[in-house]
mmCIF file as gemmi writes it, N, C-alpha and C atoms, coordinates in Angstrom:
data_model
loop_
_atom_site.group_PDB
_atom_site.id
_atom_site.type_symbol
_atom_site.label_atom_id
_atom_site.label_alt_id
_atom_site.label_comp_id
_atom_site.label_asym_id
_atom_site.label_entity_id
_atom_site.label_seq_id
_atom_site.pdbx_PDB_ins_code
_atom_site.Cartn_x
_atom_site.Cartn_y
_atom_site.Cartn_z
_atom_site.occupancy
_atom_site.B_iso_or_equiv
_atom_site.pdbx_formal_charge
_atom_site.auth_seq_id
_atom_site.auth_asym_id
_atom_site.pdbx_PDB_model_num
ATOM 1 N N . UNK Axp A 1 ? 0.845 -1.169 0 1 0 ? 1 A 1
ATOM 2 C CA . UNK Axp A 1 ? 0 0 0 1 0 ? 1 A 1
ATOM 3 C C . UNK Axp A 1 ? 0.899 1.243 0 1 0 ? 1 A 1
ATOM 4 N N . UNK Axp A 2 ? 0.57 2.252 -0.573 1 0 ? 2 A 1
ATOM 5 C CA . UNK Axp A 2 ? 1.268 3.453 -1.102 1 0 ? 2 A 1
ATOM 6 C C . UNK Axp A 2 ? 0.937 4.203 -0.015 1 0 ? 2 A 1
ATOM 7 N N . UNK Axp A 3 ? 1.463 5.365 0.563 1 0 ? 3 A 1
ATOM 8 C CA . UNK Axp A 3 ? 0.61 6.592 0.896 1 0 ? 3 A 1
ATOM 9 C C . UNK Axp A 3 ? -0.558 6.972 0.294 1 0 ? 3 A 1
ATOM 10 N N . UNK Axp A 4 ? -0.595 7.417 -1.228 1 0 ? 4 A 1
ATOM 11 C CA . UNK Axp A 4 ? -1.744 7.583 -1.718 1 0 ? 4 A 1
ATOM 12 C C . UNK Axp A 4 ? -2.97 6.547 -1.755 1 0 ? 4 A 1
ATOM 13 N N . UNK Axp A 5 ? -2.842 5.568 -1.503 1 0 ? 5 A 1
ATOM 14 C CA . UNK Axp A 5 ? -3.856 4.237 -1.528 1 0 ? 5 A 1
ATOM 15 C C . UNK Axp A 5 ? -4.2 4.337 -0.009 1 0 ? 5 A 1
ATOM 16 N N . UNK Axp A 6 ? -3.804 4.934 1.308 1 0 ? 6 A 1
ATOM 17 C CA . UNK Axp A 6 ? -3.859 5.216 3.046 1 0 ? 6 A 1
ATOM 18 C C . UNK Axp A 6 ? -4.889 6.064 3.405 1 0 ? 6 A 1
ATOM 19 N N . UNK Axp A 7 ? -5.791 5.483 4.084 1 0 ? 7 A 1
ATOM 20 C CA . UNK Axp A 7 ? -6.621 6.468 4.82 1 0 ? 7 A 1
ATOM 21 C C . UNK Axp A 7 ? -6.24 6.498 6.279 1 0 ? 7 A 1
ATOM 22 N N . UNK Axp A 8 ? -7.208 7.662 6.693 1 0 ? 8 A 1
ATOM 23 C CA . UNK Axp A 8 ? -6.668 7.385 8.213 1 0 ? 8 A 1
ATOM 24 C C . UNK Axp A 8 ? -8.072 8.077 8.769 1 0 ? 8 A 1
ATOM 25 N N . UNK Axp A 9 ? -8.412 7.619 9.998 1 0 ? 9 A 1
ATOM 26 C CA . UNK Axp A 9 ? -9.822 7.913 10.81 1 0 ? 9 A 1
ATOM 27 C C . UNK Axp A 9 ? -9.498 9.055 11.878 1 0 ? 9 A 1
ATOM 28 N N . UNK Axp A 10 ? -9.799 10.09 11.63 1 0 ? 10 A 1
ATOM 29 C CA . UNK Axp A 10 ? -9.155 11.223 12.783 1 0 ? 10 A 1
ATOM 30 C C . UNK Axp A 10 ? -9.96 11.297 14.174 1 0 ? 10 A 1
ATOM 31 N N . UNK Axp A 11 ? -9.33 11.034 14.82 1 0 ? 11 A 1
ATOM 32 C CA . UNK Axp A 11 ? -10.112 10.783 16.156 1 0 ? 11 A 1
ATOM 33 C C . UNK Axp A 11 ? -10.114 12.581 16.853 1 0 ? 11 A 1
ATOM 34 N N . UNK Axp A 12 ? -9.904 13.223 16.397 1 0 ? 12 A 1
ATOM 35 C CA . UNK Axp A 12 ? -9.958 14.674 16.854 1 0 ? 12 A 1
ATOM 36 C C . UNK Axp A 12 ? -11.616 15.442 16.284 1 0 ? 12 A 1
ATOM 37 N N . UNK Axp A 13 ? -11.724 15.064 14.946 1 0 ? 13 A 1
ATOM 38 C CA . UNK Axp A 13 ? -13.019 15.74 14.582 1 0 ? 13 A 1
ATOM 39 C C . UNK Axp A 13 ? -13.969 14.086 13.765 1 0 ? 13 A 1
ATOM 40 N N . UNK Axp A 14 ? -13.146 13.338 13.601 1 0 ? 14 A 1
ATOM 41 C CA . UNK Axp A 14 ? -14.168 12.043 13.265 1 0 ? 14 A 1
ATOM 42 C C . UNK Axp A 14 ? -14.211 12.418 11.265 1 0 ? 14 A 1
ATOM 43 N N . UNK Axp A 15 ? -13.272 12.521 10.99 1 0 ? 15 A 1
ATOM 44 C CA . UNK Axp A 15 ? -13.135 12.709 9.49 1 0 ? 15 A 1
ATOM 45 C C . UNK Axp A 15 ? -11.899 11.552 9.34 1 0 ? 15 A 1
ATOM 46 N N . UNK Axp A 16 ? -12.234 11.422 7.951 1 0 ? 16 A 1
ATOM 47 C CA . UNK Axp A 16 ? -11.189 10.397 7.327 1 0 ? 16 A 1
ATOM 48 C C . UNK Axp A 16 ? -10.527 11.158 6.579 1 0 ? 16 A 1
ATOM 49 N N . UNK Axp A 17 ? -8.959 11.199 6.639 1 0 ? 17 A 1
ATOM 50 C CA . UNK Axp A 17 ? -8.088 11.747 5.954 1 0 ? 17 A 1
ATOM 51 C C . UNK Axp A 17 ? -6.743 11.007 5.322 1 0 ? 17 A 1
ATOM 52 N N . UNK Axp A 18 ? -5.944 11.692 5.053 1 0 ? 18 A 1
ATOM 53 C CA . UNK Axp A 18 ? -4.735 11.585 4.764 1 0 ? 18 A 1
ATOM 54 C C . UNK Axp A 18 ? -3.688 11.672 5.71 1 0 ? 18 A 1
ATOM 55 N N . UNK Axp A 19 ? -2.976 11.277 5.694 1 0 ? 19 A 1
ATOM 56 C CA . UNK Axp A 19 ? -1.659 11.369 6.632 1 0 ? 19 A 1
ATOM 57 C C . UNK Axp A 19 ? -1.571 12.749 6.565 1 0 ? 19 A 1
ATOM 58 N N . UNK Axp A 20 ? -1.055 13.108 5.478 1 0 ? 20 A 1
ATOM 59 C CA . UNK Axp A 20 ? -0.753 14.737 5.71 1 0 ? 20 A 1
ATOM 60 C C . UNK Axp A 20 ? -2.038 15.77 6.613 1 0 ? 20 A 1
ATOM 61 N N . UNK Axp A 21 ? -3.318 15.212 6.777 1 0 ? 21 A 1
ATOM 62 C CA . UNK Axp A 21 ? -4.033 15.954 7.198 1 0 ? 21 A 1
ATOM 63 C C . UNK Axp A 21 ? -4.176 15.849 9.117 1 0 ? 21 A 1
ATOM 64 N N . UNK Axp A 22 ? -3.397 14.912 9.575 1 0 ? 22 A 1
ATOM 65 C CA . UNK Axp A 22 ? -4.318 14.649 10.728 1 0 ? 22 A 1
ATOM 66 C C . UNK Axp A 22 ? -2.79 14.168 11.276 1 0 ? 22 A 1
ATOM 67 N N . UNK Axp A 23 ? -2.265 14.576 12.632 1 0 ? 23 A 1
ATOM 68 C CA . UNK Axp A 23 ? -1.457 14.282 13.43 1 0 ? 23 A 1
ATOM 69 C C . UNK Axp A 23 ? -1.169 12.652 13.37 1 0 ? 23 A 1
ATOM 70 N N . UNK Axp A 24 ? -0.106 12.189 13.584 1 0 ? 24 A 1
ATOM 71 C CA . UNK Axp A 24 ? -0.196 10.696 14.268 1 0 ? 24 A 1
ATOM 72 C C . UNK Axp A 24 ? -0.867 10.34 15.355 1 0 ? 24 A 1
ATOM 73 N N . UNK Axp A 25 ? -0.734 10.871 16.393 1 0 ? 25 A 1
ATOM 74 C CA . UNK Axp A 25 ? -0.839 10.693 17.544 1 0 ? 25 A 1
ATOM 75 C C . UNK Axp A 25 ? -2.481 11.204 17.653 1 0 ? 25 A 1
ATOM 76 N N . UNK Axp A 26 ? -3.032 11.52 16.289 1 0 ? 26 A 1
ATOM 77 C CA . UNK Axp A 26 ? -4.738 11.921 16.609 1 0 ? 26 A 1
ATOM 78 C C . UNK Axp A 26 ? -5.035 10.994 15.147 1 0 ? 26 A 1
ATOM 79 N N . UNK Axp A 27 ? -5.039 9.881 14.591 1 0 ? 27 A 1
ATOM 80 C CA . UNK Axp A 27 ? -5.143 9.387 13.622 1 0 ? 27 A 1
ATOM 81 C C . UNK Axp A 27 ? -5.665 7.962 14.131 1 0 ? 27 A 1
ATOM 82 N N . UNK Axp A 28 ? -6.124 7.011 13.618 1 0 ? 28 A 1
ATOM 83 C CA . UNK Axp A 28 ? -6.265 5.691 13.465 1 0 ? 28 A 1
ATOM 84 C C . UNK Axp A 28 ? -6.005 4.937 12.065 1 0 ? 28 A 1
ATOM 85 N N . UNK Axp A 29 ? -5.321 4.376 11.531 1 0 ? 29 A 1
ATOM 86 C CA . UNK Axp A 29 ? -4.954 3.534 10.616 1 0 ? 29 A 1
ATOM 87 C C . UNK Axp A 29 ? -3.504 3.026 10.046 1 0 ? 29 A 1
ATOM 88 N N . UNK Axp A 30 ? -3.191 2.93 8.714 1 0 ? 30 A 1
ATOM 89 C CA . UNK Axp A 30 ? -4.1 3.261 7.793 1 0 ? 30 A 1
ATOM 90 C C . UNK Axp A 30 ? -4.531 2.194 7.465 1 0 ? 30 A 1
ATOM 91 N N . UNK Axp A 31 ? -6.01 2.485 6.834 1 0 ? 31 A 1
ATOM 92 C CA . UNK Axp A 31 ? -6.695 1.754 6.083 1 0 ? 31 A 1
ATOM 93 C C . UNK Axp A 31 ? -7.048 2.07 4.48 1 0 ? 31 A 1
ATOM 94 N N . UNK Axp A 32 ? -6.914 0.931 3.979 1 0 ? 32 A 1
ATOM 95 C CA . UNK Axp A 32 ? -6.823 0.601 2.589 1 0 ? 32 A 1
ATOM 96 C C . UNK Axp A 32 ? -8.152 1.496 1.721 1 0 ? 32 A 1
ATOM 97 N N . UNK Axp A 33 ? -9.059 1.889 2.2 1 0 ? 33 A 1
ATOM 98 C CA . UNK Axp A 33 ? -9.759 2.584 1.239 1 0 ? 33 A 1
ATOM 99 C C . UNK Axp A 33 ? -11.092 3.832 2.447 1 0 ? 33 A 1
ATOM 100 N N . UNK Axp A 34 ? -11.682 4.883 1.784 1 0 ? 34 A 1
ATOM 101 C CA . UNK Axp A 34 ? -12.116 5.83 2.495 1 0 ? 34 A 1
ATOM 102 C C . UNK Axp A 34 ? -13.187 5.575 3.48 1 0 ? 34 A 1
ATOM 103 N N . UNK Axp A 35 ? -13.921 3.963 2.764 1 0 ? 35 A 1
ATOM 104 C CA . UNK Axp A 35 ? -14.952 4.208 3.524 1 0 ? 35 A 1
ATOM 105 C C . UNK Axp A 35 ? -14.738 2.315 4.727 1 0 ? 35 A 1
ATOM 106 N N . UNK Axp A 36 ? -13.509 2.311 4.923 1 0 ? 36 A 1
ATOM 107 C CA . UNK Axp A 36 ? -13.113 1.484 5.957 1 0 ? 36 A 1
ATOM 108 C C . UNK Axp A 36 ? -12.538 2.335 7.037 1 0 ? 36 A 1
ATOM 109 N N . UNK Axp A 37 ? -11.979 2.907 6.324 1 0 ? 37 A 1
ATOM 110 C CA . UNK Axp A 37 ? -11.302 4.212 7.705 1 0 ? 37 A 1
ATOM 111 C C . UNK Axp A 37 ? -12.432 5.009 8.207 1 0 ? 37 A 1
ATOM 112 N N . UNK Axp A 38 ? -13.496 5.479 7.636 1 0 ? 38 A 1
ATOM 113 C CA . UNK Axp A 38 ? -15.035 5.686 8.348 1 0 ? 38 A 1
ATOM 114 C C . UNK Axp A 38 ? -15.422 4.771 9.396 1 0 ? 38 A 1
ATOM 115 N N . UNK Axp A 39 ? -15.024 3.505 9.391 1 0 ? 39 A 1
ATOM 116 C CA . UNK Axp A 39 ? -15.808 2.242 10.346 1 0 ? 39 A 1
ATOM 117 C C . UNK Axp A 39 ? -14.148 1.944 11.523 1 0 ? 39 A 1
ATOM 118 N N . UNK Axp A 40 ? -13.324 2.865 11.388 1 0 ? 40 A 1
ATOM 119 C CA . UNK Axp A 40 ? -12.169 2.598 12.351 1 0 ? 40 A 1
ATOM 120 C C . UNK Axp A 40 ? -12.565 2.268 13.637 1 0 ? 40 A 1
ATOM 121 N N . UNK Axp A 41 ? -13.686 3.079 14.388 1 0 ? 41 A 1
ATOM 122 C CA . UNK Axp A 41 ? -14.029 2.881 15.868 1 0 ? 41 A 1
ATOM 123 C C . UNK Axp A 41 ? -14.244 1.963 15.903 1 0 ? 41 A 1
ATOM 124 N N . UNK Axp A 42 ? -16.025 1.264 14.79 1 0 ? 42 A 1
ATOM 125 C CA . UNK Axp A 42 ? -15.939 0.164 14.969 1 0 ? 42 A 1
ATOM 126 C C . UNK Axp A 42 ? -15.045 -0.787 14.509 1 0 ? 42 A 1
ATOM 127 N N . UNK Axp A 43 ? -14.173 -1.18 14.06 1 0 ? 43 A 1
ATOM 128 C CA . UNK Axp A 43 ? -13.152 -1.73 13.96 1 0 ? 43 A 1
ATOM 129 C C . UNK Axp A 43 ? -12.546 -2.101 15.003 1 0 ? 43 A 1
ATOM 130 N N . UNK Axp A 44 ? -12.23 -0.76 15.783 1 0 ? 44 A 1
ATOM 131 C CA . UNK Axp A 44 ? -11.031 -0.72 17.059 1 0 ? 44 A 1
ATOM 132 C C . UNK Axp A 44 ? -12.11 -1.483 18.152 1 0 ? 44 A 1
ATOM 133 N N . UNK Axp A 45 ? -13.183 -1.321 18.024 1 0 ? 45 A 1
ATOM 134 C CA . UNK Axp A 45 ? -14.194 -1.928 19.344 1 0 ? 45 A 1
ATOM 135 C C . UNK Axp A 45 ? -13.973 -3.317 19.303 1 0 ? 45 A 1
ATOM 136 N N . UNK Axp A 46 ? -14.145 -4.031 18.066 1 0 ? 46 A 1
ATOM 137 C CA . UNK Axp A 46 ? -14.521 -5.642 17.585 1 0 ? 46 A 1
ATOM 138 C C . UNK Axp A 46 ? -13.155 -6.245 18.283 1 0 ? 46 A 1
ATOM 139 N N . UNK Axp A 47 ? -11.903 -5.172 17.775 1 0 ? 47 A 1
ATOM 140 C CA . UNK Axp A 47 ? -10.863 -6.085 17.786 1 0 ? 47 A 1
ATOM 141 C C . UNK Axp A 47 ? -10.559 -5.965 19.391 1 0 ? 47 A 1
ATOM 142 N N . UNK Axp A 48 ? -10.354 -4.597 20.096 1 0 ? 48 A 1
ATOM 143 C CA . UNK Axp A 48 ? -11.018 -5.049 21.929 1 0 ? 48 A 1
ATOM 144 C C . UNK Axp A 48 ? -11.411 -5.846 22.127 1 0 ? 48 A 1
ATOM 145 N N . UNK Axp A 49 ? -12.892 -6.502 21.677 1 0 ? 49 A 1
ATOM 146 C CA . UNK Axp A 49 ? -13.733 -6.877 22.384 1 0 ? 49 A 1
ATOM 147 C C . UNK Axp A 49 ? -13.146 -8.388 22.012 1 0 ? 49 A 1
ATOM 148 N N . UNK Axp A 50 ? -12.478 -8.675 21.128 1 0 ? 50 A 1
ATOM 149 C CA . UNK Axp A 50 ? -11.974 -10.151 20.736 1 0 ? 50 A 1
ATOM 150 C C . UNK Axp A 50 ? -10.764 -10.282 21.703 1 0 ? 50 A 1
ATOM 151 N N . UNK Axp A 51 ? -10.109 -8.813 22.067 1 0 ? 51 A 1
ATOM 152 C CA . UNK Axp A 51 ? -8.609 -9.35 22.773 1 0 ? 51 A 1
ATOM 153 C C . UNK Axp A 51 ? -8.961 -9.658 24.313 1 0 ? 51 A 1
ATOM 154 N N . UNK Axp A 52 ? -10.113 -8.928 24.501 1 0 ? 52 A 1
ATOM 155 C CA . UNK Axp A 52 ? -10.443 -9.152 26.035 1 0 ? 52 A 1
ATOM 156 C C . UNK Axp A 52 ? -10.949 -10.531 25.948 1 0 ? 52 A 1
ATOM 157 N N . UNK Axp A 53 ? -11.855 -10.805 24.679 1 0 ? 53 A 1
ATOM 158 C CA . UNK Axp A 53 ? -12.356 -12.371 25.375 1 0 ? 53 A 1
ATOM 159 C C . UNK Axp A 53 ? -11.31 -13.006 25.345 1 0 ? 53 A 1
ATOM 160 N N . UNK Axp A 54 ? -9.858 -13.049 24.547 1 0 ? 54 A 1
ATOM 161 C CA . UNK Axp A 54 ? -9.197 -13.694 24.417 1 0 ? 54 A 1
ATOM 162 C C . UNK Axp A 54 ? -8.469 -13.965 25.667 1 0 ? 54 A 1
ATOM 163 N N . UNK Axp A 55 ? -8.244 -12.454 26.614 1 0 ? 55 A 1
ATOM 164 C CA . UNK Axp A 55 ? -7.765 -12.756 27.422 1 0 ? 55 A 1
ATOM 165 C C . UNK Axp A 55 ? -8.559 -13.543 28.694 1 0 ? 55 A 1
ATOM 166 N N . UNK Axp A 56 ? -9.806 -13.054 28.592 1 0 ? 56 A 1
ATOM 167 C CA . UNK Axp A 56 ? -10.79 -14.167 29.628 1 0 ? 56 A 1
ATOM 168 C C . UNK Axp A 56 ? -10.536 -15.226 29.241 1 0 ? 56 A 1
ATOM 169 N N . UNK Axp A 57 ? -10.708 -15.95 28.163 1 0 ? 57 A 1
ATOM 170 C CA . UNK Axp A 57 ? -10.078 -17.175 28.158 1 0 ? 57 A 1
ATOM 171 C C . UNK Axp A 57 ? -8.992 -18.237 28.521 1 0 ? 57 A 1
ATOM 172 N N . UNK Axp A 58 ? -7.777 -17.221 28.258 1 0 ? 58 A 1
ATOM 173 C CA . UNK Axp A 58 ? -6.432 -17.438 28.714 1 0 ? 58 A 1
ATOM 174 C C . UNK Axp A 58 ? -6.469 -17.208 30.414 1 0 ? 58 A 1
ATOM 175 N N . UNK Axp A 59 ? -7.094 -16.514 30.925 1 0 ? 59 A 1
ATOM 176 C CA . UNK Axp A 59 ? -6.821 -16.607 32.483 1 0 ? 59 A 1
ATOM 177 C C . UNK Axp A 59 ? -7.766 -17.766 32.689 1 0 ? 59 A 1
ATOM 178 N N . UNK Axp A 60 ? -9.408 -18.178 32.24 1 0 ? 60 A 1
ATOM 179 C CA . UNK Axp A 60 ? -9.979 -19.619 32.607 1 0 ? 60 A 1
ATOM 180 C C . UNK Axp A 60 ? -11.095 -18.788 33.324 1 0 ? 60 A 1
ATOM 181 N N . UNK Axp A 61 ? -11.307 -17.418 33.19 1 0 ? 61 A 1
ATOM 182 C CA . UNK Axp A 61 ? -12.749 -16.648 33.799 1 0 ? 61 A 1
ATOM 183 C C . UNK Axp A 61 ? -13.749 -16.997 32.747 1 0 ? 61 A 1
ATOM 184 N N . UNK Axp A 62 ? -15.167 -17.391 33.476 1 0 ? 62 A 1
ATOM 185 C CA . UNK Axp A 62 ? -15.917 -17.427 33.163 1 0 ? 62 A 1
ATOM 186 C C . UNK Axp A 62 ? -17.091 -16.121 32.556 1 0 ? 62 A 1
ATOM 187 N N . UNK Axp A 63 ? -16.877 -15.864 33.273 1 0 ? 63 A 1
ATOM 188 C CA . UNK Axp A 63 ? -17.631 -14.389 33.414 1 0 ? 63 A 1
ATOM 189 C C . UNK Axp A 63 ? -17.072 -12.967 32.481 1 0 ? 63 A 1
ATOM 190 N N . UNK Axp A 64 ? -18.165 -12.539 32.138 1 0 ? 64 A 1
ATOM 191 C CA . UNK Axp A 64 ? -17.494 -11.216 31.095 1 0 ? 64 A 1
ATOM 192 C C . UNK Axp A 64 ? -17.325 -9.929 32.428 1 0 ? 64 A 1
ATOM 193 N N . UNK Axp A 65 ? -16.145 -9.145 31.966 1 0 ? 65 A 1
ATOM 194 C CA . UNK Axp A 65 ? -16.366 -8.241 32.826 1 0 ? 65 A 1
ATOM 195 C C . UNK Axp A 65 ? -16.669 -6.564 32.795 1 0 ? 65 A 1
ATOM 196 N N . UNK Axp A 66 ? -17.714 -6.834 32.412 1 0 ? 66 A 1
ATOM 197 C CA . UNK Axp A 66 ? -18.688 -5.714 32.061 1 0 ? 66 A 1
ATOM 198 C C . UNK Axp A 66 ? -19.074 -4.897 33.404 1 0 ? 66 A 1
């Protein structure tokens, strides 16, 4: 993937941009096209919500901890 082929999900105003437009450190990606970097949050939630079960699993808890 090129720079020009990079999106990125700006977590400062919730726009999808370019690298050049949006800090690192206020960015999420990159992702491969404009309207995947739109769905970054949910993205970032799914893959949480898979590492936590993963880790409930690995400790042997039953219980979610919500």
């Amino acid at each position: 993937m090129t720079d020009e082929d990079e999106w990125y999900y700006s977590l400062r105003d919730g726009r999808v941009v370019r690298a050049e437009e949006a800090k690192a450190v206020d960015r999420l990606g990159p992702y491969p096209d404009r309207e995947t970097a739109a769905r970054a949050l949910e993205i970032a939630r799914g893959r949480t919500e898979e590492a936590d079960r993963a880790d409930r699993e690995w400790r042997g808890d039953d219980e979610d901890d919500d």
